[in-house]
C-alpha positions in Angstrom: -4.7 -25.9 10.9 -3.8 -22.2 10.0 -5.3 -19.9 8.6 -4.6 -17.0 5.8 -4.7 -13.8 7.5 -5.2 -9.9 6.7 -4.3 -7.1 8.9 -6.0 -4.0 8.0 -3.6 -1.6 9.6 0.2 -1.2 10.3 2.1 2.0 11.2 5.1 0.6 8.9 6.1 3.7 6.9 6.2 5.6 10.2 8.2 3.2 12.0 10.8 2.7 9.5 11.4 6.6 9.1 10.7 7.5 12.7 13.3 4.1 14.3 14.7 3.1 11.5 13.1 -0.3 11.5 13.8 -2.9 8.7 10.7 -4.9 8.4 12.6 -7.3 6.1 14.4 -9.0 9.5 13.0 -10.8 12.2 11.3 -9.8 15.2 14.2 -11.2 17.2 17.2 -9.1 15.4 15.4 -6.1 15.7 14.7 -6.2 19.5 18.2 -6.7 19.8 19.4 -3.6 17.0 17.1 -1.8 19.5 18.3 -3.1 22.8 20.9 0.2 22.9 18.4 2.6 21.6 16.0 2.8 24.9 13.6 5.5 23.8 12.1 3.4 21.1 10.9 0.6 23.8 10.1 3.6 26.0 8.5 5.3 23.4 7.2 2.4 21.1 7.8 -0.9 22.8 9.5 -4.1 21.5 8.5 -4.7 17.8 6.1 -7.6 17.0 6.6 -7.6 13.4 9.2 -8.9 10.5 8.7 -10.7 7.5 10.1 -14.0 9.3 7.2 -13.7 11.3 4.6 -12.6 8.6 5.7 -16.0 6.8 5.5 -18.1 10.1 1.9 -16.6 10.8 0.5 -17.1 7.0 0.2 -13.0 7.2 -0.3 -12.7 3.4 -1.7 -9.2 2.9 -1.2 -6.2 5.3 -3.0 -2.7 4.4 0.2 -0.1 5.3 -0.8 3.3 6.5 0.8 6.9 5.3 0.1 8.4 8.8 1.8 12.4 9.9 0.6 13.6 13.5 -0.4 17.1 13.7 2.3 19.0 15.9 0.5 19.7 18.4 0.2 15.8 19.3 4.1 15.5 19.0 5.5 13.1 21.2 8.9 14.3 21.6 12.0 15.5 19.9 12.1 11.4 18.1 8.6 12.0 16.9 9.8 13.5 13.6 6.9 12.7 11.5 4.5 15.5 12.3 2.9 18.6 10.1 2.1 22.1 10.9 0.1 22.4 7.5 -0.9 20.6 4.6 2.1 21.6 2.6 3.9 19.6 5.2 1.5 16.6 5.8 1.8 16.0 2.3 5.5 16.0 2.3 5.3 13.7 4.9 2.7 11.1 2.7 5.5 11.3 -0.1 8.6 10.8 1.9 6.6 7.2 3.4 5.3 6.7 0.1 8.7 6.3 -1.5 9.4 4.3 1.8 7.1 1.7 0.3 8.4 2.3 -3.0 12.1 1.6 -2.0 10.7 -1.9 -0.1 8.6 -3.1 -3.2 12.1 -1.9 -5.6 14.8 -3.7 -3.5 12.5 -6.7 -2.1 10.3 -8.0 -4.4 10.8 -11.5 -3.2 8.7 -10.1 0.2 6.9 -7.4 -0.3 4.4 -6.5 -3.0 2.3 -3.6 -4.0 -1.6 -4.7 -4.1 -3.7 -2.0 -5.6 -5.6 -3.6 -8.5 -7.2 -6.9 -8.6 -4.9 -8.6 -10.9 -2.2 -8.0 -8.3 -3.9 -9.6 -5.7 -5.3 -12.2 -7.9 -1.6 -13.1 -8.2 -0.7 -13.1 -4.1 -3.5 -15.3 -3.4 -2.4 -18.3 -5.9 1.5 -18.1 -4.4 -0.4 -18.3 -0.7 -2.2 -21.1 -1.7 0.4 -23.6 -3.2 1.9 -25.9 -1.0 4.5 -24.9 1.4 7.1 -27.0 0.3 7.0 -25.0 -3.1 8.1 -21.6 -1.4 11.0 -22.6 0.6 12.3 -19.3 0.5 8.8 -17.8 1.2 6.0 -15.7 -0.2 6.1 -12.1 -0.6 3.5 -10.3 1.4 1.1 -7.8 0.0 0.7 -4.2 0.8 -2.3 -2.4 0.2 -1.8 1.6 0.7 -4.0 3.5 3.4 -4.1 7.6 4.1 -4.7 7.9 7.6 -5.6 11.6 8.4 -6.0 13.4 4.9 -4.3 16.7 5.7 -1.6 16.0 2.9 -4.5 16.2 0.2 -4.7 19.9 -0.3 -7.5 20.1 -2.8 -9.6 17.5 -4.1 -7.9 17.6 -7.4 -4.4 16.0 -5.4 -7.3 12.8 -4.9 -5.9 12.0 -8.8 -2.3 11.9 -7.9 -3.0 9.5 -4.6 -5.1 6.7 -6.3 -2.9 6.9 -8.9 0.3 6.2 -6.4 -2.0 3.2 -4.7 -3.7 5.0 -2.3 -6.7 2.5 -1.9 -8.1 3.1 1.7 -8.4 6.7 3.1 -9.5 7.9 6.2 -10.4 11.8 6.9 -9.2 11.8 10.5 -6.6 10.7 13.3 -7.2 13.7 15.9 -9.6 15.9 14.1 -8.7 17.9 10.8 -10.3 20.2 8.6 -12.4 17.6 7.2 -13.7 16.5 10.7 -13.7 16.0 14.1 -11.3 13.0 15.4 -10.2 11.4 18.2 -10.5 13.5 21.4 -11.5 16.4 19.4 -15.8 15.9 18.3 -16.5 17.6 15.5 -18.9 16.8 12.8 -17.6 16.9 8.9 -16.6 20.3 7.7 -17.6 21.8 3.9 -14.7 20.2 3.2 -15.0 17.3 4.3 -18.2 16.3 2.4 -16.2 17.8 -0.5 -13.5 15.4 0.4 -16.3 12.0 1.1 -17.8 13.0 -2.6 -14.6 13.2 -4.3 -13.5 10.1 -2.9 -16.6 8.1 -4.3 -15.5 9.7 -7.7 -12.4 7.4 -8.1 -13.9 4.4 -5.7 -11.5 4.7 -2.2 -13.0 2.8 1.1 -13.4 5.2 2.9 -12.1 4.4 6.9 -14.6 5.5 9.5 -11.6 4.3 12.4 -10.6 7.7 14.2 -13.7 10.2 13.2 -15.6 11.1 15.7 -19.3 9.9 16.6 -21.0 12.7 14.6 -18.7 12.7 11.3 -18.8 8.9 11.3 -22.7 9.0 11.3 -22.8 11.9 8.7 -20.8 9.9 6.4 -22.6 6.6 6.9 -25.6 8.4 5.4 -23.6 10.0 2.7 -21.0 8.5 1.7 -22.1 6.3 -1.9 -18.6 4.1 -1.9 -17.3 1.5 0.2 -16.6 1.9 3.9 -15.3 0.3 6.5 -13.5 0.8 9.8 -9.7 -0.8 10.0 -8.7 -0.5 13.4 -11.6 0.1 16.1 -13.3 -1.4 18.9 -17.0 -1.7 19.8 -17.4 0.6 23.0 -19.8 -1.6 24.5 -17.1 -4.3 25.3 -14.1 -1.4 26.3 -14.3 -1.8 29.9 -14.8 1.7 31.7 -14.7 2.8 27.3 -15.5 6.6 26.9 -13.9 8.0 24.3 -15.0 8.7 20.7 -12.2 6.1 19.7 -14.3 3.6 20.0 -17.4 3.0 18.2 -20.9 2.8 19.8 -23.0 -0.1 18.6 -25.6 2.5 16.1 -22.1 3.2 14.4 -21.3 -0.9 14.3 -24.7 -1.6 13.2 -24.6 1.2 10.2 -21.1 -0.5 9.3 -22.6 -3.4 9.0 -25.8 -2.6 7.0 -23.7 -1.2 4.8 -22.1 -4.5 4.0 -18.3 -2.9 5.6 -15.9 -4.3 7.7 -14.7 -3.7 11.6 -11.1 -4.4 12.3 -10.6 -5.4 16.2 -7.3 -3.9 17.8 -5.6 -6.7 20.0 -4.4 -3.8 22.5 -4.9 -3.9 26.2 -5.9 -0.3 26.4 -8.9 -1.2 23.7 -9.7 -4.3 26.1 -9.9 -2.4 28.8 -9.8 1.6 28.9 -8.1 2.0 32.1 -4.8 -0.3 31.4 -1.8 1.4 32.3 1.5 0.3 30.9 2.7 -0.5 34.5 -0.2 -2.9 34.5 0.6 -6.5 33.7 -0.5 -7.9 30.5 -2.0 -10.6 31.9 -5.0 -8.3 32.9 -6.0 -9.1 28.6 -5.9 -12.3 28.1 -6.5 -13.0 24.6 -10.1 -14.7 24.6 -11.0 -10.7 25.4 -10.0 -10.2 21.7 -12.2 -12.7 20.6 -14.6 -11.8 22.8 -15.0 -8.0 20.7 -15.0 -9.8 17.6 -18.4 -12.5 19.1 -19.4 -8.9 19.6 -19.5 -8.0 16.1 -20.5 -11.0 14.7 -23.6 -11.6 17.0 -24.7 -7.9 16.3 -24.5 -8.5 12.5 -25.5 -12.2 12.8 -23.1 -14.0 11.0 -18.9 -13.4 10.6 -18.9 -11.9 7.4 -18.4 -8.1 9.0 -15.3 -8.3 11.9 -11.7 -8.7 11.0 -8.0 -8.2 12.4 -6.7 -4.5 12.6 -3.9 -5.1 14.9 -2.1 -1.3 14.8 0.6 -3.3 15.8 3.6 -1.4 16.5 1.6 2.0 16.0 2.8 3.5 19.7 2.1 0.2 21.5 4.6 -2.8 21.2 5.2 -6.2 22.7 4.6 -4.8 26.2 1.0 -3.4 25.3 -0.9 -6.3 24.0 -2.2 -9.6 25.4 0.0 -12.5 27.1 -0.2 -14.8 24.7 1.5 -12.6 22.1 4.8 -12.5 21.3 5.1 -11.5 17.5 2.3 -11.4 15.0 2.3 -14.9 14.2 0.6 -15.4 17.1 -2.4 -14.2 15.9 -3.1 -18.0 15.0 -3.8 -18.5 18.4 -7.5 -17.2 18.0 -8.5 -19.6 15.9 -8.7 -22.6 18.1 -10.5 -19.7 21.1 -13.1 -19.2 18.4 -13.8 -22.5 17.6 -14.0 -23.0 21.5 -16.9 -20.5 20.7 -18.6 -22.5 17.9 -17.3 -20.6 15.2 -16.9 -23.1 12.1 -13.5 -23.4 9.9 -15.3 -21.2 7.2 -16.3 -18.2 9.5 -12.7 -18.5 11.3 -11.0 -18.2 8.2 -13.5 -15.3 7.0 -12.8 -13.5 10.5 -8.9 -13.7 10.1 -8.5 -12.9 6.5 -11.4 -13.5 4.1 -13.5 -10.5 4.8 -10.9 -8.3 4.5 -9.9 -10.0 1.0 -14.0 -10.3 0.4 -13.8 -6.3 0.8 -10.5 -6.0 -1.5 -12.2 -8.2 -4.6 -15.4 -5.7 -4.3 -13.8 -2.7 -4.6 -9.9 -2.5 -6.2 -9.9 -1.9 -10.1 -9.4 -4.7 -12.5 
């Protein structure tokens, strides 16, 4: 059997403006476009991801970040999707905007914007007919997240991004002037609680993944909307975990009183700290993955508040995840490792797709 699946975070804007990578091919014609460009496996690693495999993986819904790095975190001279100041993060959110803008124009067929409920209303009935009656495929759906919020400069610009699609926004990748972030503690700024109340204003989620320990708790007391964490780990099952990347189990529990969503990362150095890329994948198998997601789900007591949030290709590739991946339609492979567990068919396909759609029902406009 497989199962419907949501992943609640993909660098794809940034990889198609920082590579040039055409999510619309295979997995397979990419690697070998980018066998004579060395510095993006160096830099990247091999891809994992392309519409062939979203359809052979039942990936039906992705939510597709708008993420700049400060440039002080630039990676080199390829790393050309950096800001100095807001005036520049937000030229960088436009510039991937229209990214997704030019996908949804020339490729209807397989991709889709998703930022009201009637739009994903739509997805889910092509998802659900038989296979035979989609030869050709289904599109996938895209739901719009602000990673980092430097590009808003004042709270009135909030407007202009839900009206574009932005659905999901989070205030922090390293830290900002809204907060402290990854690396760099720091509790939320005057502006960022302007930002949080703002946000509950026009209904966003707001994404706790990347703030540090003291903002995250801050908001989880203020914040009125939604909330949810796309793309983090519990720190309790990082082996030799430190860092504020990760959240400690009074920020997992507050998530999950507050009815939101943890999105496990399927990367080796989020299984275990210490991982070097010189150290063989093997070292993460992928029954660690599912061990962080048991960890969610017997914290919360019942699978209603873990999810996928694979950051796949965001800096880590082929190269940095578990042995028994090779694209992202692998990720069907858990299914039969948490049923090993005694996880029933209904919480399997709640952990790899439904709560994330669960979350999307609850909180995008009619």
């Amino acid at each position: 059997m497989s199962y419907l699946i949501v992943d609640a975070h993909q660098d794809l804007a940034w990889n198609m403006l920082t590579f040039g990578r055409d999510y619309t091919l295979s997995v397979e014609e990419t690697r070998r476009r980018e066998a004579t460009q060395p510095y993006i496996r160096e830099n990247n690693g091999d891809t994992v991801l392309g519409w062939p495999e979203y359809q052979r993986g039942r990936v039906a819904l992705i939510f597709a970040t708008l993420f700049a790095a400060p440039i002080r975190a630039q990676a080199g001279t390829w790393d050309t999707e950096v800001y100095a100041t807001p005036e520049q993060a937000r030229k960088c959110y436009l510039r991937q905007m229209e990214a997704y803008d030019r996908l949804f124009d020339h490729y209807p067929d397989k991709f889709r914007p998703i930022h009201r409920q009637v739009q994903l209303d739509a997805l889910l009935r092509l998802w659900k007919e038989p296979d035979d009656a989609h030869p050709a495929g289904r599109p996938t759906g895209l739901v719009i997240l602000m990673e980092g919020a430097e590009g808003i400069r004042t709270m009135d610009e909030l407007a202009e991004w839900w009206e574009r699609g932005v659905r999901i926004l989070g205030p922090a990748w390293m830290g900002t002037r809204f907060c402290g972030g990854t690396r760099e503690p720091g509790p939320l700024t005057r502006e960022g609680r302007q930002l949080l109340d703002a946000m509950t204003d026009f209904g966003f989620s707001l994404d706790l993944s990347h703030m540090a320990w003291e903002a995250a708790r801050e908001a989880l007391d203020r914040y009125e909307g939604a909330l949810v964490a796309t793309h983090s780990n519990p720190l309790k099952m990082v082996k030799h975990g430190e860092s504020n990347r990760f959240l400690p189990d009074d920020i997992v529990d507050g998530i999950i009183e507050r009815g939101g969503i943890i999105g496990i990362v399927p990367f080796n150095r989020f299984l275990i700290q210490s991982w070097k890329n010189s150290d063989p994948r093997e070292a993460c198998p992928l029954d660690m993955v599912v061990a962080h997601i048991d960890y969610i789900c017997q914290r919360a007591g019942d699978a209603r508040h873990v999810g996928l949030g694979t950051d796949f290709d965001g800096g880590f590739g082929l190269q940095h995840i578990p042995p028994e991946l090779e694209t992202i339609a692998d990720l069907q492979k858990l299914a039969p490792l948490l049923a090993t567990r005694g996880y029933s068919e209904t919480d399997i396909a709640a952990i790899l797709g439904g709560n994330w759609l669960e979350h999307l029902r609850r909180t995008l406009p009619a």
